[in-house]
C-alpha positions, 0 to 999 in steps of 0.5 A, spaced: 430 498 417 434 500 410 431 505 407 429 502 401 425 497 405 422 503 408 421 505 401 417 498 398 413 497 404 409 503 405 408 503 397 406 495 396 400 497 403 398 504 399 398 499 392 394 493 395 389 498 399 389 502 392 387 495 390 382 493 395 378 499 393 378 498 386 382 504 385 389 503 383 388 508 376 386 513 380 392 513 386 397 512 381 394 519 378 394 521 386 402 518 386 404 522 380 402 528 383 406 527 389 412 524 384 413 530 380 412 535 386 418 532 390 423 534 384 421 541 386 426 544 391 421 549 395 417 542 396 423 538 398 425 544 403 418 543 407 418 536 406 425 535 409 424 541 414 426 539 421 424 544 425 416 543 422 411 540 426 408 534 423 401 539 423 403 544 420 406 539 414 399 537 414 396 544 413 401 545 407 399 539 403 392 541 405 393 547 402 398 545 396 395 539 393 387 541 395 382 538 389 388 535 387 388 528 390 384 523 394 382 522 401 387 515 400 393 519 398 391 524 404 391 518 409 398 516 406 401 523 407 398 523 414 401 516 417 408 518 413 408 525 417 406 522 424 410 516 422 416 521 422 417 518 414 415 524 409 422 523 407 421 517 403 415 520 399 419 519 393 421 513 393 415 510 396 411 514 390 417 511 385 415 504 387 408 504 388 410 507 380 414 501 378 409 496 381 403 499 377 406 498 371 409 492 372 402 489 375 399 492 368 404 490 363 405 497 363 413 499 360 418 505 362 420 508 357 425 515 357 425 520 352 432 524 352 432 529 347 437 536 347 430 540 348 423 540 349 420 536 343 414 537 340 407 533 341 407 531 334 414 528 336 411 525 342 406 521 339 409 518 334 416 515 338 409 513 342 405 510 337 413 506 335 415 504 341 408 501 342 408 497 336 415 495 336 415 493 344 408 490 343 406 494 350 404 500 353 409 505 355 409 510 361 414 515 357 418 520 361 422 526 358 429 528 359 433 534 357 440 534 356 444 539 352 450 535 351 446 530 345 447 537 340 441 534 336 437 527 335 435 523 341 436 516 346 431 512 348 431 507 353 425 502 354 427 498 360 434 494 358 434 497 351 437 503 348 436 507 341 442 513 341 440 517 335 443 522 338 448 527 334 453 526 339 453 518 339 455 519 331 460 524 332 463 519 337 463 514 332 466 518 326 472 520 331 472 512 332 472 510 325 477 515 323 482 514 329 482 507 326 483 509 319 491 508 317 494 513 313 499 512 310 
């Protein structure tokens, strides 16, 4: 079975128990905790570790996550670890993401500014989107150095670059096509 099947399988049962017992909202805040912790690299040594016993993972999760997530959310790390799949964790969460968002009109959207942004900033690009895309969005932020200053924006297929860099591009373009004589 191809990983990304592995991946989509385990998130659509996830999503339809999450479903079943009317707590999707709830799951999905569950599945973004996980989401984000495996982008930590202490997280993913311990989740990738060979050597672990799927009992002494249990006990970290425990200990990481206590107060934090559901007893749901607990019942799907406990079958990946005995299942010998905790390495699809992060792709089981990406999924189980999109197909929240798809299931509540909810879009993605990504941020990409040179550093971090405000949260007056953050509400208004919000606030835009929300009225030009008529949509809810699930905003993620990304920082990249390279843009010098202003930002790009995706909203699934579609791309603003308001970045300093993209202009600076398009200078050194129109100036390339200039013929002087």
């Amino acid at each position: 079975m191809q990983n990304s099947q592995i991946a989509v399988r385990y998130a659509k049962a996830l999503f339809s128990l999450a479903s079943e017992q009317g707590r999707l909202s709830t799951i999905r805040n569950d599945v973004e905790i996980l989401y984000d912790a495996c982008f930590l690299s202490d997280f993913n040594l311990v989740l990738k570790h060979p050597t672990l016993k799927a009992s002494d993972k249990i006990i970290f999760f425990e200990k990481v996550f206590v107060n934090k997530l559901t007893n749901t959310s607990f019942f799907l790390i406990k079958i990946l670890l005995k299942n010998k799949r905790e390495i699809f964790l992060k792709d089981i969460s990406r999924n189980f993401l999109d197909m929240y968002r798809k299931h509540t009109g909810i879009k993605k959207a990504i941020l990409i500014t040179p550093g971090e942004i405000n949260p007056n900033l953050r509400s208004r690009i919000k606030y835009w989107v929300k009225n030009n895309f008529n949509t809810q969005i699930d905003l993620e932020e990304q920082q990249d150095e390279n843009l010098i200053g202003g930002f790009i924006l995706r909203v699934e297929d579609q791309q603003i670059d308001g970045s300093v860099k993209n202009q600076l591009r398009k200078i050194k373009k129109n100036l390339s096509e200039m013929s002087i004589f």
